[in-house]
C-alpha positions in Angstrom: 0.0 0.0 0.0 3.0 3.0 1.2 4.4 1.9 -1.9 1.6 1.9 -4.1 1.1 5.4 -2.4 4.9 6.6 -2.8 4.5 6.1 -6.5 1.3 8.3 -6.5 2.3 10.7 -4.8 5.8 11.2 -6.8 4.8 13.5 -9.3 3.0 15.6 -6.7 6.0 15.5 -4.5 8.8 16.0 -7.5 6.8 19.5 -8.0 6.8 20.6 -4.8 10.6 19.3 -3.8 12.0 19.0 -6.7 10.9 22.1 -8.6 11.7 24.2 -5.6 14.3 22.7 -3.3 16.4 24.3 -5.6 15.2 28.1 -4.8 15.1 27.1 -1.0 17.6 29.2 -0.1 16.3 32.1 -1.7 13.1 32.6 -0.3 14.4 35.9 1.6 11.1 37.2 1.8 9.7 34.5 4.2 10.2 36.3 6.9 8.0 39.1 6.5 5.0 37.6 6.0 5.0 35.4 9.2 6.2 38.1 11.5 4.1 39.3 14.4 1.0 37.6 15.9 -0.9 37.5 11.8 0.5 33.3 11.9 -2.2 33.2 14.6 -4.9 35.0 12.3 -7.4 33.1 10.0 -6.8 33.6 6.2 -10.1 31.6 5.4 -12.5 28.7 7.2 -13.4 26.0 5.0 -16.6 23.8 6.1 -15.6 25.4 10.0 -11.5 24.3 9.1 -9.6 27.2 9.6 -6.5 28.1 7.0 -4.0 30.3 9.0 -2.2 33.2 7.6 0.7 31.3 7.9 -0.3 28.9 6.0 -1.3 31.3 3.1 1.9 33.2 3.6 3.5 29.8 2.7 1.3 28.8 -0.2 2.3 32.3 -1.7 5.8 32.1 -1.3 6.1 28.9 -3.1 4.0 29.9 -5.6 6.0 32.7 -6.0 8.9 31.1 -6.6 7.6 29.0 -9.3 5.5 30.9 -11.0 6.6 32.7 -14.5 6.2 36.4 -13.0 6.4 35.5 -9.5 9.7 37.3 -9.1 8.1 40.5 -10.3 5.3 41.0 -7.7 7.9 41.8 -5.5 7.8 45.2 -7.3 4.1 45.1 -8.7 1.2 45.4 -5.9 -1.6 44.0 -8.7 0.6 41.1 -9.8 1.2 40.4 -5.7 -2.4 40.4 -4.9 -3.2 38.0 -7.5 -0.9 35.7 -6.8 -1.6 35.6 -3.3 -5.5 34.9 -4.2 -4.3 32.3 -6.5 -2.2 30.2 -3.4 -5.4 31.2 -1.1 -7.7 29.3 -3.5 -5.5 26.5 -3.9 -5.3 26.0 -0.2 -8.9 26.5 -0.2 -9.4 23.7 -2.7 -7.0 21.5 -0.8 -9.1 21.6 1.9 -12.4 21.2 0.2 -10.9 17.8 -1.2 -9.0 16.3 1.3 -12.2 16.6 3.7 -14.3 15.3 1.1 -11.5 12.2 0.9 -12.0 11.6 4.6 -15.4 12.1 4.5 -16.1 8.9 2.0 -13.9 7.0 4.5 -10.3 7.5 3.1 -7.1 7.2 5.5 -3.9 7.7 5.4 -2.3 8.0 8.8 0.5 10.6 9.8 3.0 6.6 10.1 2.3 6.5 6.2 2.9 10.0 6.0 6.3 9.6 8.0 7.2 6.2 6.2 7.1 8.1 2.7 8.6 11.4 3.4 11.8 8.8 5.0 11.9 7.3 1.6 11.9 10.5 -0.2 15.9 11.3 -1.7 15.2 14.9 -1.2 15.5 14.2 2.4 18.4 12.0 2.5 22.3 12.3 3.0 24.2 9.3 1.7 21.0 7.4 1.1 20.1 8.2 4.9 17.3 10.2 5.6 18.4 13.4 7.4 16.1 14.8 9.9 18.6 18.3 10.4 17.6 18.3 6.3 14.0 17.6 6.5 13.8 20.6 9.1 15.6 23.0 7.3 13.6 22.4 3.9 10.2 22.2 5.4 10.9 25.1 7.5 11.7 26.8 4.5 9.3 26.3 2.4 6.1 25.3 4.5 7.0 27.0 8.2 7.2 24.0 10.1 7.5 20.3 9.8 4.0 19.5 10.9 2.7 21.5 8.1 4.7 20.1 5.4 3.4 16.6 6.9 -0.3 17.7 7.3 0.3 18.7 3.6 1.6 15.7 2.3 -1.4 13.2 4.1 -4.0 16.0 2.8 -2.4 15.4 -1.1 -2.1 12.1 -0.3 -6.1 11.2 0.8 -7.0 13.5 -2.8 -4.5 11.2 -4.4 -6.5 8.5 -3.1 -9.8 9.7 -3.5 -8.8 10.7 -7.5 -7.3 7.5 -7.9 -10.6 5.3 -6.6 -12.7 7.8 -8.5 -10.9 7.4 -11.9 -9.9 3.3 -12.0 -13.8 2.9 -11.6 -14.4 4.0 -15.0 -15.0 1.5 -17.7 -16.4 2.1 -21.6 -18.7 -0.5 -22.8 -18.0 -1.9 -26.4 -21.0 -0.6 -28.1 -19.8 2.5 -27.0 -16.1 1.9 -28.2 -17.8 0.6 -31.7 -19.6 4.2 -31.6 -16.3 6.2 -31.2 -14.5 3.5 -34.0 -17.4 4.6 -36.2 -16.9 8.2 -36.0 -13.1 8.8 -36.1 -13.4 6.6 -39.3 -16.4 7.7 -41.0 -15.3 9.5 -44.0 -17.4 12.2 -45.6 -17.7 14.0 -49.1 -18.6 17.2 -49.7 -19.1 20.0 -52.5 -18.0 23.6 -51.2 -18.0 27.2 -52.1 -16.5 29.9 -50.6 -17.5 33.6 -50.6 -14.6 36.4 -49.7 -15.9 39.3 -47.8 -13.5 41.5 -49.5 -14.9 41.4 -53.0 -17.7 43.6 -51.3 -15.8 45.8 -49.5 -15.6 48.6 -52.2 -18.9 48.0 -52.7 -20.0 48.9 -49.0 -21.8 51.9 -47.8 -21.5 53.7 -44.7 -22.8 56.5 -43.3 -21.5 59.3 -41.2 -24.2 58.8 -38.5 -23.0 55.3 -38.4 -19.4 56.2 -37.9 -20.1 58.7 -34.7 -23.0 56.3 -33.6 -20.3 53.3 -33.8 -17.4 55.5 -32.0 -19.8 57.0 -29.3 -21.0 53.4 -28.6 -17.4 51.9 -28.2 -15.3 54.7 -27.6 -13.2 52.6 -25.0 -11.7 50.6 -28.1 -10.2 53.9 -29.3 -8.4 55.0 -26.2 -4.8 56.2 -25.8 -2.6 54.5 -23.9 -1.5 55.6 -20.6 1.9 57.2 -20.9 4.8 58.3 -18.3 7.9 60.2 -18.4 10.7 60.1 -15.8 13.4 61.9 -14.4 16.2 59.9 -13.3 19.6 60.2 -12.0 22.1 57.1 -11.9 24.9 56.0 -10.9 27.3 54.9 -13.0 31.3 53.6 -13.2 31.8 56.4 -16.1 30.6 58.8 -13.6 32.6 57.8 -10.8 35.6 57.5 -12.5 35.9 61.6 -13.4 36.0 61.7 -10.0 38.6 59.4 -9.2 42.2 60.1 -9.5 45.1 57.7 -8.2 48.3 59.4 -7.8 52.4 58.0 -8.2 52.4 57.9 -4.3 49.8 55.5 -4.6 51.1 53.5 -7.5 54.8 52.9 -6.0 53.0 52.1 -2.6 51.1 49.2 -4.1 53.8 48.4 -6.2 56.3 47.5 -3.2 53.4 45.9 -1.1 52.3 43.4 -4.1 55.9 42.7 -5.8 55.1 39.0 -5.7 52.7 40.0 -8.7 54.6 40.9 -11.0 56.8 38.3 -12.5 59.2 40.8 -14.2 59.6 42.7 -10.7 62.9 41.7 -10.4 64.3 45.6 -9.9 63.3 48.3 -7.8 62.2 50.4 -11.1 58.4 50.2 -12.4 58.3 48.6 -16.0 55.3 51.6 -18.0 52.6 47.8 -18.1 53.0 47.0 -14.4 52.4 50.9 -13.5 48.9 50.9 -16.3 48.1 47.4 -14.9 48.3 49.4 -10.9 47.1 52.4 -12.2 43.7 50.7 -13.2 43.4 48.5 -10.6 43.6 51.2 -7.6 41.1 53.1 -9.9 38.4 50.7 -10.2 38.7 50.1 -6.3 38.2 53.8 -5.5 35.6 53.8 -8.3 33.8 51.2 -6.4 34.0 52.6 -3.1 32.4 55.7 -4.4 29.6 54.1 -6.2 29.2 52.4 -2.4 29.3 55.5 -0.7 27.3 57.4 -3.2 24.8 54.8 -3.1 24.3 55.1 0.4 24.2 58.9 0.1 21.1 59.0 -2.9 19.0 56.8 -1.1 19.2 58.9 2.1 18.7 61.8 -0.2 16.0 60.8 -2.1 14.3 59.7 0.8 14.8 62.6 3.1 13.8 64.6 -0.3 10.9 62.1 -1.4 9.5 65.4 -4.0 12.7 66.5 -5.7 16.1 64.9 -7.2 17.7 68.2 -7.1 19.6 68.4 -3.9 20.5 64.3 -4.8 22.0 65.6 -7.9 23.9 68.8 -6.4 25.2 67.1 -3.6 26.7 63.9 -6.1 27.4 66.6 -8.7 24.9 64.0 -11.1 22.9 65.3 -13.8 19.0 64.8 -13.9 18.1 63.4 -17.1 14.2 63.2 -18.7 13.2 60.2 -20.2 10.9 59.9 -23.5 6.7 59.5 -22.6 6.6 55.4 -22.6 4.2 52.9 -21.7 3.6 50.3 -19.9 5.2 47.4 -21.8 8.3 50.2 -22.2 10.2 51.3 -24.7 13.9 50.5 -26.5 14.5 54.2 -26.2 16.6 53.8 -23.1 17.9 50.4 -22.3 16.6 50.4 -17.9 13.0 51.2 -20.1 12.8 47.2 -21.1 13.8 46.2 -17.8 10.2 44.9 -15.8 11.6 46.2 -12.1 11.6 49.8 -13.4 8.5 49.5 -15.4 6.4 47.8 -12.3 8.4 50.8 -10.1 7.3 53.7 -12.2 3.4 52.6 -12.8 3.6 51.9 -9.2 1.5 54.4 -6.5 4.1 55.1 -4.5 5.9 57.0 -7.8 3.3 57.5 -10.2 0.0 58.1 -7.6 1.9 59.6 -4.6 4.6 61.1 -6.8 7.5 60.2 -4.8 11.3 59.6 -5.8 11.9 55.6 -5.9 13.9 53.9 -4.1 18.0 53.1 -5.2 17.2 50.5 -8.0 20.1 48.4 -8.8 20.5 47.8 -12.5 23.2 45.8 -12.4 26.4 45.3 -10.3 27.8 49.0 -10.8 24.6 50.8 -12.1 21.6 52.2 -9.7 19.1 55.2 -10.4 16.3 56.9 -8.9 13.3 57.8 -10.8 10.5 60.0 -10.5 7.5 61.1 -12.6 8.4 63.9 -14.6 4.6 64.1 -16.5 2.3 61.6 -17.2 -1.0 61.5 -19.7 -3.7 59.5 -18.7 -5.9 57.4 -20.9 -8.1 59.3 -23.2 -10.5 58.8 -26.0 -8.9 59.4 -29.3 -11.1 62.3 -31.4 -13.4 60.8 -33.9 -11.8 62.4 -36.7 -8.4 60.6 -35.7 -10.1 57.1 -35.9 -12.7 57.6 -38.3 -10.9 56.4 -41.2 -10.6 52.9 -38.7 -13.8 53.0 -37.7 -15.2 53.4 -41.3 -13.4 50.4 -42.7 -14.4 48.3 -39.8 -18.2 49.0 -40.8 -17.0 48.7 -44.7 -15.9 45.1 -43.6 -19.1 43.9 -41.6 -20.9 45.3 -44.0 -19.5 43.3 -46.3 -19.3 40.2 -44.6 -22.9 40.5 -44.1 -23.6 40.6 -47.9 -21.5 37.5 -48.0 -23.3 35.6 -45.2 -26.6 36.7 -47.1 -25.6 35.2 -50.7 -24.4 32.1 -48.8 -27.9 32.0 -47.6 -29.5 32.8 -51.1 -27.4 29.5 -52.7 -28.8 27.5 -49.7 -32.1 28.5 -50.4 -31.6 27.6 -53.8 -30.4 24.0 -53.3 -33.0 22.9 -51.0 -35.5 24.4 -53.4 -33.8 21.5 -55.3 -31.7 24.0 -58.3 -29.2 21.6 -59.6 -25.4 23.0 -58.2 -24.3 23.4 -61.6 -26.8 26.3 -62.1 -26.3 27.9 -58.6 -23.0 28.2 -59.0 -23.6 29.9 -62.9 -26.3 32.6 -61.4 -24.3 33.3 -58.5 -21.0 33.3 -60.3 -19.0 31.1 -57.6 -17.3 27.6 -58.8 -18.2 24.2 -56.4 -14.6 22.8 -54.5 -14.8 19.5 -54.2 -13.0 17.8 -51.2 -13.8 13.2 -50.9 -13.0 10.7 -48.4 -12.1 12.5 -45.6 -12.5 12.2 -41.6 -11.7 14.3 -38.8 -8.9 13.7 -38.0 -7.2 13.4 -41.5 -8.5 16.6 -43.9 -5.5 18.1 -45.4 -6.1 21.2 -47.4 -9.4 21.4 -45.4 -10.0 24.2 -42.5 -11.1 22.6 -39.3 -13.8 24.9 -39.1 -15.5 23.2 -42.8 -14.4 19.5 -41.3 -16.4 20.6 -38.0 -19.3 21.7 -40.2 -19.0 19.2 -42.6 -19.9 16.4 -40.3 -22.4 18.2 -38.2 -24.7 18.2 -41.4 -27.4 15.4 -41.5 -27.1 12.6 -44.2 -28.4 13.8 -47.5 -31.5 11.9 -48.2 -32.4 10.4 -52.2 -34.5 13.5 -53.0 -33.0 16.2 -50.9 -29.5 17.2 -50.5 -28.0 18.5 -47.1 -26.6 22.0 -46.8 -25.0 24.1 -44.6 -23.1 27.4 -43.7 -20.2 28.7 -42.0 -18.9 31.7 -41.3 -15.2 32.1 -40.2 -13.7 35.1 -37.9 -12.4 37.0 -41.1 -15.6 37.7 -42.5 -16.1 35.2 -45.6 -19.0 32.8 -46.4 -18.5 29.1 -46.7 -21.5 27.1 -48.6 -21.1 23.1 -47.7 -23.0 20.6 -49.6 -22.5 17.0 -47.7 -22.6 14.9 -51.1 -21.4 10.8 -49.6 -21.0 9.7 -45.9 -19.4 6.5 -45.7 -18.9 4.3 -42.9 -16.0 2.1 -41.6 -16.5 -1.7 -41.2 -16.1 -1.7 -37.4 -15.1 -5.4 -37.8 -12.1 -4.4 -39.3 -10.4 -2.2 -36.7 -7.4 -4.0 -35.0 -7.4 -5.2 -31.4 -4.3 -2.8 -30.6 -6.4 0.3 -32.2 -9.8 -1.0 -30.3 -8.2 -1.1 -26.9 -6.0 2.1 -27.6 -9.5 3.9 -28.6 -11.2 2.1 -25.2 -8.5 3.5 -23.3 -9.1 7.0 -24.5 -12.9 6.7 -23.9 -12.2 5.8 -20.1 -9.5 8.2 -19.7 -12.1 11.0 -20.7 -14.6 9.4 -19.0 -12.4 9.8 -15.9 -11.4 13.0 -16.1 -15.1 14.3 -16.7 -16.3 12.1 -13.6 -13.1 13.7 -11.2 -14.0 17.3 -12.2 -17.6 16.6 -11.6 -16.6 15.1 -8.4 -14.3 18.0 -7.8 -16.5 21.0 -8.8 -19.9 19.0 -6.7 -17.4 19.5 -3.0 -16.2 22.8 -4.1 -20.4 24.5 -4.8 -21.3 22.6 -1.8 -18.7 24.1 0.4 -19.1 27.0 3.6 -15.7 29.1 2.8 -15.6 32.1 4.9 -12.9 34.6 4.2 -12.4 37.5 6.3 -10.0 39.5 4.1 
């Protein structure tokens, strides 16, 4: 059974170990969120189980680490509080499962628990299991050890629920002969298709449709919020015009660090070893003074939250003015692609409050300080400025409609019984003709005509069966469903019978577990005091 267990649960556990062991050591934000008494606090109460804020803070912090963006919401307050809902709702769901488990009378003891984690490599030292490991690991990532184990026998009684719940599932062989029959039925058809654009020209439109159509969705033809910033940064080029190492310096360094120079083997100072000091002592001052300036600019800018200017006189730095950008940024200045300044300067405390950042490091010798300079909200675009765009999206509708109505006409026509030869001469269109083909093998064919194509009934001796489409760019499609023909079920292989049962009951499966899943999740109390 543990083992049986063990091997369900390894995927589960390869995510969470696995995937994030690796980042352990950098979840430097931890602290914060389980500071103070707010462990104690309730983040949510499931069916009267209560999910502590240290449990959430957790949940987030692991998510955080894994997600795509995660690293960003450091720096973006949206991004963070989405994120944080997102680990909230999972523990939520957790919960929601792993009572329903226990509830239809699966176990699995906290001695199972214990017996697997043991086993786990994660948690071992030359193939022993470690407990001064185990701590460290499930302190950082869950808080404490008797979470990560309450975790791990919660995942483990859904794995077990899922697990019953799916290997219950069976398909029964007419039904496998019905899903045979349809990925092999092969179908014939006669189409037409009718471009929107050969009506465009054609298309009228008038003004009061143009100002009626931008007055009813004038929030498609808004401008873009836009920022400019003033900055001043920090920079080894900078520093280094300040900087000056003199021969005093040179020769003092020179007879301290002989031993690193091979050629040293006089007294005099060879012109490469005396470049080779000069630089070196350089880019040490220049590094101190980027350290020391650093310091200095964020004490400035803070003490100064509404100005760069005495942060600038006092550094001797130069405020610059970036170009108006927007929120995905701009190649204009390279820090302008970077996503920490961008989350920084569309954040409140710069763009609402209208306060200096703080020092943002760019890289390991560049840091600036940004503030807004100006900013232009989002605002309609005048109708004159769009009305060209808004005229040729009518133009095109209008068009497309006149194509969806001839479609329609040539329907008409056929099931008044018009022979296809003489539809297509009066409404100068020529029939495509596309045989023996099923869903899943159409080539030259658009999904969208094999979807249509076998949703159309079978064409009976004195009628034939018709159809429409009408794809996203506007055409008209006219289908005529000519020949259906059917596949000898008796000749489908064993291997491709059981292969097709297999993927009827894994369906089947799926569809009962989410049924099963979404059935606990509308039936349970969640209270949530945030």
């Amino acid at each position: 059974m543990l083992q049986n267990m063990r091997a369900h649960a390894q995927g589960w556990i390869a995510w969470l170990i696995a995937g994030v062991l690796c980042l352990a050591f950098a979840l430097w934000g931890v602290e914060y969120y389980i500071g103070g008494n707010q462990k104690n606090l309730s983040a949510a109460t499931v069916n009267g189980e209560e999910i502590s804020n240290s449990q959430w803070d957790a949940s987030y912090s692991r998510l955080q680490q894994t997600h795509p963006l995660g690293q960003q919401a450091n720096f973006n307050p949206a991004l963070e509080q989405q994120l944080r809902s997102q680990a909230l709702n999972q523990l939520v769901e957790q919960t929601i499962l792993a009572q329903a488990a226990t509830g239809a009378g699966y176990v699995f003891s906290m001695q199972q628990v214990t017996a697997i984690v043991m086993s786990f490599p994660e948690f071992q030292v030359n193939g022993q299991f470690s407990k001064a490991l185990f701590t460290r690991i499930t302190q950082q990532l869950f808080k404490s050890e008797e979470a990560f184990l309450k975790d791990v026998q919660n995942s483990s009684l859904i794995i077990q629920a899922k697990t019953g719940i799916m290997s219950t599932t069976f398909a029964l062989p007419g039904e496998v002969d019905r899903l045979l029959a349809g990925i092999h039925e092969k179908r014939s058809i006669q189409y037409i298709n009718i471009p929107a654009a050969q009506f465009v020209e054609a298309a009228e439109v008038l003004n009061d449709d143009i100002t009626q159509y931008y007055q009813t969705h004038q929030s498609d033809f808004m401008t873009k919020e836009a920022i400019s910033l003033q900055y001043i940064m920090l920079s080894p080029d900078n520093a280094e015009e300040k900087v000056s190492v003199s021969e005093q310096e040179i020769a003092a360094y020179y007879q301290d660090n002989k031993d690193e120079f091979p050629n040293a083997a006089t007294e005099k100072l060879s012109d490469a070893n005396h470049a080779t000091i000069e630089k070196t002592l350089k880019q040490q001052k220049v590094s101190q003074l980027l350290a020391t300036q650093s310091e200095q600019l964020a004490n400035l800018t803070y003490t100064n939250s509404d100005t760069l200017e005495p942060a600038a006189n006092e550094l001797g730095l130069k405020i610059e003015t970036t170009p108006f950008f927007q929120r995905e940024g701009t190649g204009a200045l390279p820090f302008l692609t970077n996503p920490k300044i961008l989350a920084i300067a569309f954040s409140d405390n710069v763009l609402t409050e209208r306060n200096n950042s703080d020092v943002i490091s760019l890289d390991d010798t560049h840091a600036i300080v940004v503030r807004v300079a100006d900013y232009k909200p989002s605002a309609p675009r005048p109708l004159e400025e769009v009305r060209a765009e808004i005229e040729n999206k009518l133009k095109n509708q209008v068009a497309s409609n006149i194509a969806r109505a001839q479609a329609e006409k040539i329907v008409a026509s056929i099931n008044a019984k018009i022979p296809l030869e003489e539809v297509a001469r009066t409404n100068h269109v020529t029939w495509q003709t596309a045989s023996d083909f099923t869903r899943e093998n159409h080539s030259g064919l658009s999904d969208e005509i094999v979807e249509r194509s076998f949703s159309l009934p079978a064409p009976e001796e004195d009628k034939r069966s018709a159809g429409i489409i009408a794809p996203s760019n506007g055409d008209a499609f006219v289908i005529v469903l000519n020949k259906i023909t059917p596949t000898d079920i008796k000749a489908v292989g064993t291997k491709e019978r059981e292969a097709a049962k297999q993927k009827m009951m894994d369906g089947m499966s799926e569809l009962e577990y989410s049924l099963y899943v979404s059935h606990y999740i509308s039936q349970a109390k969640v209270k949530n005091p945030k």
